[in-house]
Backbone as a chain_set.jsonl record, in Angstrom:
{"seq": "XXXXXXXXXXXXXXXXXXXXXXXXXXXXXXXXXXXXXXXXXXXXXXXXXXXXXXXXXXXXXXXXXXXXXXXXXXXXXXXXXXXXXXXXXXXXXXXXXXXXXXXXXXXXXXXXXXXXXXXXXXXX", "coords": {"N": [[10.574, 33.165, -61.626], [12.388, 32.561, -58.424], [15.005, 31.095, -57.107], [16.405, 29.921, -54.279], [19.191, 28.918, -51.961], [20.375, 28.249, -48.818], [22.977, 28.154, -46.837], [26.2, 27.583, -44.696], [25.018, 26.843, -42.407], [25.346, 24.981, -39.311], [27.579, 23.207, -36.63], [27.917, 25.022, -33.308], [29.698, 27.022, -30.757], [27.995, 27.705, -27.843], [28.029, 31.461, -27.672], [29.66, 31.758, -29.52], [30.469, 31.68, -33.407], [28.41, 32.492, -36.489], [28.234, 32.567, -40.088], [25.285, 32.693, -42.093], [24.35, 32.214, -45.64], [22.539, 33.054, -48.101], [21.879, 32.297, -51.421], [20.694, 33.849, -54.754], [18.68, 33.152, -57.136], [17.959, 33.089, -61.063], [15.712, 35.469, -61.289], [15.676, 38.924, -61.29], [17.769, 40.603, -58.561], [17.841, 42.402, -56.852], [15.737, 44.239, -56.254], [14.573, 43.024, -54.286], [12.517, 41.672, -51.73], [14.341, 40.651, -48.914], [14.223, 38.098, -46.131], [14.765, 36.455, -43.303], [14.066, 33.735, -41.574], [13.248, 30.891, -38.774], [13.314, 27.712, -37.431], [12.789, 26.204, -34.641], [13.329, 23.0, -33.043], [10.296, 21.702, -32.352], [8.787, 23.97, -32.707], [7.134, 26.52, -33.866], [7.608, 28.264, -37.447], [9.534, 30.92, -37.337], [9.898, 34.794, -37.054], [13.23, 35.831, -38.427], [14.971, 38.015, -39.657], [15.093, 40.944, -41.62], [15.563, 42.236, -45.157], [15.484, 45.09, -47.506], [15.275, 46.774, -50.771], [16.568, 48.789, -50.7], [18.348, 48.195, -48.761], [17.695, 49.039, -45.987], [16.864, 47.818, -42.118], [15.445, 45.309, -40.371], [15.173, 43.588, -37.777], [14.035, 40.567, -35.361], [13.433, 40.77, -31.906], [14.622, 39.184, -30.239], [16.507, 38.425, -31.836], [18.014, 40.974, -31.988], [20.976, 43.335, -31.92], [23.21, 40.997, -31.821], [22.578, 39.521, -34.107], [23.097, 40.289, -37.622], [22.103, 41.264, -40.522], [22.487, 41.552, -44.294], [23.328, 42.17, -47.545], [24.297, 41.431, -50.939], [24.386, 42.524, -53.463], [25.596, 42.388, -56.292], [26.278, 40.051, -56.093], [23.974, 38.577, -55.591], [23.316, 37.461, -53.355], [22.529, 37.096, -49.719], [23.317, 37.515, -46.505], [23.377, 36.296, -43.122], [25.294, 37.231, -40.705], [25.602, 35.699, -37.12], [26.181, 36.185, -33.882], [27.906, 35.761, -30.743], [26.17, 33.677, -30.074], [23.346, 31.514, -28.594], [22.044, 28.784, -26.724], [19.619, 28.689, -27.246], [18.86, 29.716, -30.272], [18.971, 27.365, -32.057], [17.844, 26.022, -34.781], [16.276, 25.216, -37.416], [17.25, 26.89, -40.038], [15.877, 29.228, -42.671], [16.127, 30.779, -45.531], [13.988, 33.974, -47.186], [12.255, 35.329, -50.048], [10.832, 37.918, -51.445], [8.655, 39.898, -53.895], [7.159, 41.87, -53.015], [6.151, 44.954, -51.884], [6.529, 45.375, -48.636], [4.697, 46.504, -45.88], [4.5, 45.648, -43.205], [7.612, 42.941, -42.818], [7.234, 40.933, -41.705], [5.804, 38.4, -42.209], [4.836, 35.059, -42.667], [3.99, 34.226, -44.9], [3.755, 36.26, -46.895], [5.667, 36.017, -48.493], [7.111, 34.601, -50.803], [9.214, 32.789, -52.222], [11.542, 30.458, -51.05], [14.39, 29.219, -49.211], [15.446, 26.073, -48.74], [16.387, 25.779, -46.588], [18.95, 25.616, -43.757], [20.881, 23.724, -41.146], [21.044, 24.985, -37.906], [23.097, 24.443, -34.994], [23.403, 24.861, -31.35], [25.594, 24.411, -28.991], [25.708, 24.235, -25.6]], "CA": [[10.908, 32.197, -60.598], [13.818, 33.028, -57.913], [15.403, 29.973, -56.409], [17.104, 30.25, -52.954], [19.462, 28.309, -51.528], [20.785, 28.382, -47.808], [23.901, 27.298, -46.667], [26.556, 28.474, -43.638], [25.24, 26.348, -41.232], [26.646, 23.581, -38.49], [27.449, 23.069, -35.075], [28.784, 26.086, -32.923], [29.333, 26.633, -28.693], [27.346, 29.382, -27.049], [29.028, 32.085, -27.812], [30.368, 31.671, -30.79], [29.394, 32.766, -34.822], [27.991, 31.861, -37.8], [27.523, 33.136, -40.801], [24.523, 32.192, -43.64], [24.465, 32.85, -46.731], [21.419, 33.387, -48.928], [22.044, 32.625, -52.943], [19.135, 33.686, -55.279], [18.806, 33.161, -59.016], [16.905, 33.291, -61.482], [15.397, 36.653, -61.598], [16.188, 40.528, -60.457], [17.457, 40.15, -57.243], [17.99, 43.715, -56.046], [14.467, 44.427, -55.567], [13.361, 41.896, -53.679], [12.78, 41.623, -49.649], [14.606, 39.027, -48.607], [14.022, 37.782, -44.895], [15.377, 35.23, -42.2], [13.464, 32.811, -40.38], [13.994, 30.293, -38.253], [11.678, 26.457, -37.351], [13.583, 25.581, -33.212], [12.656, 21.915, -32.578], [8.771, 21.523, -32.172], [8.078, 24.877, -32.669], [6.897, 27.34, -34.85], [8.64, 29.344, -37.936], [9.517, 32.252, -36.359], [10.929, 35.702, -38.231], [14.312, 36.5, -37.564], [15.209, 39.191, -39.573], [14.612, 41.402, -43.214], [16.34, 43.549, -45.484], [14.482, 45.827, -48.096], [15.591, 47.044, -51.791], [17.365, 50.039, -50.268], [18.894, 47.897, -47.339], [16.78, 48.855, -44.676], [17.096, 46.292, -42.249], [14.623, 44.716, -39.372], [15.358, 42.446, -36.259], [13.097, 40.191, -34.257], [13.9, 41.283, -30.431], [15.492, 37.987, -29.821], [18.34, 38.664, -31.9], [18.788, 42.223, -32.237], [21.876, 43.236, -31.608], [23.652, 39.648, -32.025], [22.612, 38.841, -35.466], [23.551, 41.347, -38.726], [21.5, 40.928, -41.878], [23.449, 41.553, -45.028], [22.868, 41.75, -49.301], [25.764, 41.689, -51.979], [23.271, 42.502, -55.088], [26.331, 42.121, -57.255], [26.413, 38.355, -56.106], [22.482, 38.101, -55.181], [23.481, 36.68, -52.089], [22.169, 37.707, -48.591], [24.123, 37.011, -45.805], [22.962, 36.639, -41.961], [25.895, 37.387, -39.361], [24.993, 35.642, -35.98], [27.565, 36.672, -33.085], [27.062, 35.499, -29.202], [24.842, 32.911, -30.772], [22.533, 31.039, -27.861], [21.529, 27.129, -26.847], [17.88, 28.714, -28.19], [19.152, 29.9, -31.677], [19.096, 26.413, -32.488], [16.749, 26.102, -35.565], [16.678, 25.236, -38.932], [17.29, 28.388, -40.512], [15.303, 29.493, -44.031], [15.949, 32.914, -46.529], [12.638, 33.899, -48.305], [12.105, 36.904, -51.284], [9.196, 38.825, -52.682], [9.048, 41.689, -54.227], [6.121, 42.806, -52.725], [6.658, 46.267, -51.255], [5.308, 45.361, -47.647], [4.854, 47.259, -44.77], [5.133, 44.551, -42.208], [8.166, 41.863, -43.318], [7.842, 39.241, -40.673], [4.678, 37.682, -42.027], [5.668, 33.869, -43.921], [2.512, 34.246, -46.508], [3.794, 37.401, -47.653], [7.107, 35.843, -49.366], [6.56, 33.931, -52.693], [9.874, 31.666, -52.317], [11.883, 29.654, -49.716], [15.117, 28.0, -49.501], [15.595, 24.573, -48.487], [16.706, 25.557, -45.004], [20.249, 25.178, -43.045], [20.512, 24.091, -39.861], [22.004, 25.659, -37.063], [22.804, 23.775, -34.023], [24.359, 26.307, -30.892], [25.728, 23.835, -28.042], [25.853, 24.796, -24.48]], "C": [[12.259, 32.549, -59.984], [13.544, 31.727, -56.837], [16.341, 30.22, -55.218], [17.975, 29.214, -52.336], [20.309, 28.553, -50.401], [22.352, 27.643, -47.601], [24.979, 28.649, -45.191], [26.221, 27.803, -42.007], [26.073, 25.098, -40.508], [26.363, 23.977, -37.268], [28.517, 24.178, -34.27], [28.689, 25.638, -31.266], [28.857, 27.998, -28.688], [28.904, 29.689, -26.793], [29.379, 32.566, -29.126], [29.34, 32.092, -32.276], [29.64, 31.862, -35.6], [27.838, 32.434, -38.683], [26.818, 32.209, -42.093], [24.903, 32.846, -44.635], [22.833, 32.121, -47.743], [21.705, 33.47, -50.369], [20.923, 32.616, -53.763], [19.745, 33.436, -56.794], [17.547, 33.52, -59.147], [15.943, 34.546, -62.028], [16.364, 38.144, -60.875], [16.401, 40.379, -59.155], [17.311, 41.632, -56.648], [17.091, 44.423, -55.275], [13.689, 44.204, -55.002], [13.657, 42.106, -52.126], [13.172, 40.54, -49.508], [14.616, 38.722, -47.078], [14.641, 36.303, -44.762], [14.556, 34.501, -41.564], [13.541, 31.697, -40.215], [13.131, 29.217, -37.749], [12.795, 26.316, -35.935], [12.906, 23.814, -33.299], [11.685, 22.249, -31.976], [8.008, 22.919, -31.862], [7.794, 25.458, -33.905], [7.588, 27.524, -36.31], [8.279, 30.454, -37.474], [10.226, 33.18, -37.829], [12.596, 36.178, -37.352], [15.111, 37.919, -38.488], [14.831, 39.594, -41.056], [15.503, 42.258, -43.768], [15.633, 43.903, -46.618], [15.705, 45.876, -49.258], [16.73, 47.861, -51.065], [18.44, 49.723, -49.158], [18.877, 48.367, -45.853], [16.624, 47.696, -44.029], [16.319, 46.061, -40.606], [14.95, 43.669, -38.732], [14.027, 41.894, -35.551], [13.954, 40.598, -33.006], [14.984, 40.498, -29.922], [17.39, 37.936, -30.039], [19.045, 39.964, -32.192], [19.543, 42.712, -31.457], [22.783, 42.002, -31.447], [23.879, 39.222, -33.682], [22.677, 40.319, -36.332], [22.844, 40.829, -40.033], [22.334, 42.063, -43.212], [22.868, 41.733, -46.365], [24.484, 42.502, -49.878], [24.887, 41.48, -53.206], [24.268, 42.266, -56.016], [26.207, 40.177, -57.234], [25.15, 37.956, -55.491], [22.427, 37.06, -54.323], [23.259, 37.899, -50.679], [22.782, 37.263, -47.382], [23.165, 37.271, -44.217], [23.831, 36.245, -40.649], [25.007, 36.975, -37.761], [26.266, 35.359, -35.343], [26.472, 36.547, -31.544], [25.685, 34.611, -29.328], [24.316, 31.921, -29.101], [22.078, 29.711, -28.213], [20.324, 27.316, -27.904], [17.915, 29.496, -29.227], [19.273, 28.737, -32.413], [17.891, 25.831, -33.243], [17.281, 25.086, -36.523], [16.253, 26.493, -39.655], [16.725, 28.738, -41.844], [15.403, 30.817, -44.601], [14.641, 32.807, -47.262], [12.719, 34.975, -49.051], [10.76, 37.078, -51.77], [9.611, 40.064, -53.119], [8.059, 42.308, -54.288], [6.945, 43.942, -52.027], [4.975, 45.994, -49.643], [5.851, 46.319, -46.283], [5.219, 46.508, -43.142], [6.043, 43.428, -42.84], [8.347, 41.04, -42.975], [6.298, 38.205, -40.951], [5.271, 36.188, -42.651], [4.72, 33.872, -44.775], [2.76, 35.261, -47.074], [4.941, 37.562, -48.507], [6.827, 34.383, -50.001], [7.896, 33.166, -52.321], [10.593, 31.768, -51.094], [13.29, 29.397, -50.318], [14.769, 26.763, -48.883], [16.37, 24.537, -46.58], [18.125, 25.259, -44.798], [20.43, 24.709, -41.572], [21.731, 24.402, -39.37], [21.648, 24.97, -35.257], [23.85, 24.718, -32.832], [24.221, 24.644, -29.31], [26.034, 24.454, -26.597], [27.137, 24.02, -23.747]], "O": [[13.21, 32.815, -60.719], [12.586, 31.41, -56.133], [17.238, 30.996, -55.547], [17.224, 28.27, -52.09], [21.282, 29.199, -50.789], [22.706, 26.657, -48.247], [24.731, 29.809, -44.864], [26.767, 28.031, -40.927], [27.047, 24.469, -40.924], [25.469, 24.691, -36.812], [29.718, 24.207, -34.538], [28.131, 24.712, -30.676], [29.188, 29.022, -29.286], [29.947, 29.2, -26.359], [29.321, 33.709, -29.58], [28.194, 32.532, -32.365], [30.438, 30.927, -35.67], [27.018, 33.302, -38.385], [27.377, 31.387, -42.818], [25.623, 33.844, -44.644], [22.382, 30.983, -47.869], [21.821, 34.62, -50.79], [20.139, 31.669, -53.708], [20.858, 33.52, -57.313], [16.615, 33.914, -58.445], [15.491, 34.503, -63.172], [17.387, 38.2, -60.192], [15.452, 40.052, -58.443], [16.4, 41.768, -55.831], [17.254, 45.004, -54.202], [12.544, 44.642, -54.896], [14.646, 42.538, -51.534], [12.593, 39.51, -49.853], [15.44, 39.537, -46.664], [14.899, 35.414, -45.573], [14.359, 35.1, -40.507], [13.873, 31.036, -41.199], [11.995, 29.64, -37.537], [13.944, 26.337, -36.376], [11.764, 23.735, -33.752], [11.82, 23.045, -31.047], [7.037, 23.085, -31.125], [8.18, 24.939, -34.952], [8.419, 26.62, -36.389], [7.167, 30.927, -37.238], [10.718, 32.817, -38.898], [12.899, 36.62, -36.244], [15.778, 38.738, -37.855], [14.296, 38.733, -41.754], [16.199, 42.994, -43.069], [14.939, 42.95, -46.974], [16.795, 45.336, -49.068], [17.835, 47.332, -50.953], [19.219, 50.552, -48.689], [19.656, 48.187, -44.916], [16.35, 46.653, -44.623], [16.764, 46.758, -39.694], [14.984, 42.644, -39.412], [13.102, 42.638, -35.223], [15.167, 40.742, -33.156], [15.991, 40.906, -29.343], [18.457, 37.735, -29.458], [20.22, 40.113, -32.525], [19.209, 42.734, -30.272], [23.306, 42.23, -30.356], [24.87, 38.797, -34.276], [22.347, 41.366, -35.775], [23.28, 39.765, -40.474], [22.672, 43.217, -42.949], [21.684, 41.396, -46.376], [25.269, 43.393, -49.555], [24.741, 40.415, -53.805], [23.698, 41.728, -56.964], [26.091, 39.368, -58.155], [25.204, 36.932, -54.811], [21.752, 36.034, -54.406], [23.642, 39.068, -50.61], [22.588, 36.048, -47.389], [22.393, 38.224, -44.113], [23.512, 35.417, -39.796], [24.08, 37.643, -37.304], [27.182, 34.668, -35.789], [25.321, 36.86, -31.243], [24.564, 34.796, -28.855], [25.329, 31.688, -28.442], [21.779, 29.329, -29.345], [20.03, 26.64, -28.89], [16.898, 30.187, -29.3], [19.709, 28.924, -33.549], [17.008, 25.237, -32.625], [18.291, 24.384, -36.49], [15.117, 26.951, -39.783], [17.624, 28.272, -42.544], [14.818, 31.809, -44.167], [14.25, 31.79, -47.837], [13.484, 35.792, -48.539], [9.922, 36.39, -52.354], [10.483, 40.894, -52.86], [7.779, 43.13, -55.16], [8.126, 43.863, -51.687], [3.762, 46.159, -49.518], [6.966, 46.665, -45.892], [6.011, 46.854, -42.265], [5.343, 42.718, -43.562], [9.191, 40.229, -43.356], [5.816, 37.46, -40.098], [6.37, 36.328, -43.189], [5.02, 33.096, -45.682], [1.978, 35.466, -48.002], [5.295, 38.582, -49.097], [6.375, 33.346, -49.514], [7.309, 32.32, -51.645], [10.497, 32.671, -50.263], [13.496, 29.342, -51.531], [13.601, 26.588, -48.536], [16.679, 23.648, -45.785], [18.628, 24.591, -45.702], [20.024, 25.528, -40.747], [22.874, 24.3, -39.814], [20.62, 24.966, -34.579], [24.898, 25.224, -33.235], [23.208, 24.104, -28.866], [26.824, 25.395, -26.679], [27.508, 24.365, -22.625]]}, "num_chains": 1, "name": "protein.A"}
């Protein structure tokens, strides 16, 4: 069992930065995929970004270049730099982990735990 908990968010102005933070327990974290994604008011969860064992690291379009995905395996925390943040970055933000070895990482059925979400509110 690996427990996740989000935190890092609040209220920013377009423009401006944030950073999450991603804390896991519980088990091995090093090997796990841990991903970003993001619920906007009355929409979807969307993916916003991934990082792999090796720290290989994947962007949705939206925020690549803007946002920075992160891991400190010593402190099994994942971090997600967002810079020039946007009115429509305004989510509630979620980290997830598996330790499947997948070839696509933006699916949400293909990651075994969640946090509890942060939100992130970006004012215009």
């Amino acid at each position: 069992q690996v427990q996740l908990v989000e935190s890092g968010g609040g209220l920013v102005q377009a423009g401006g930065s944030l950073r999450l933070s991603c804390a896991a327990s519980g088990r091995t974290f090093s090997t796990y995929t841990i991903g970003w994604f993001r619920q906007p008011p009355g929409k979807e969860r969307e993916f916003v970004a991934t990082i792999n064992w090796n720290s290989n690291t994947y962007y949705a379009g939206s925020v690549k270049g803007r946002f920075t995905i992160s891991r400190d395996n010593a402190k099994n925390t994942v971090y997600l730099q967002m810079n020039s943040l946007k009115p429509e970055d305004t989510a509630v933000y979620y980290c997830a982990a598996t330790s499947r070895n997948l070839r696509d990482t933006t699916m949400r059925r293909d990651y075994d735990y969640w946090g509890q979400g942060t939100q992130v509110t970006v004012s215009s």
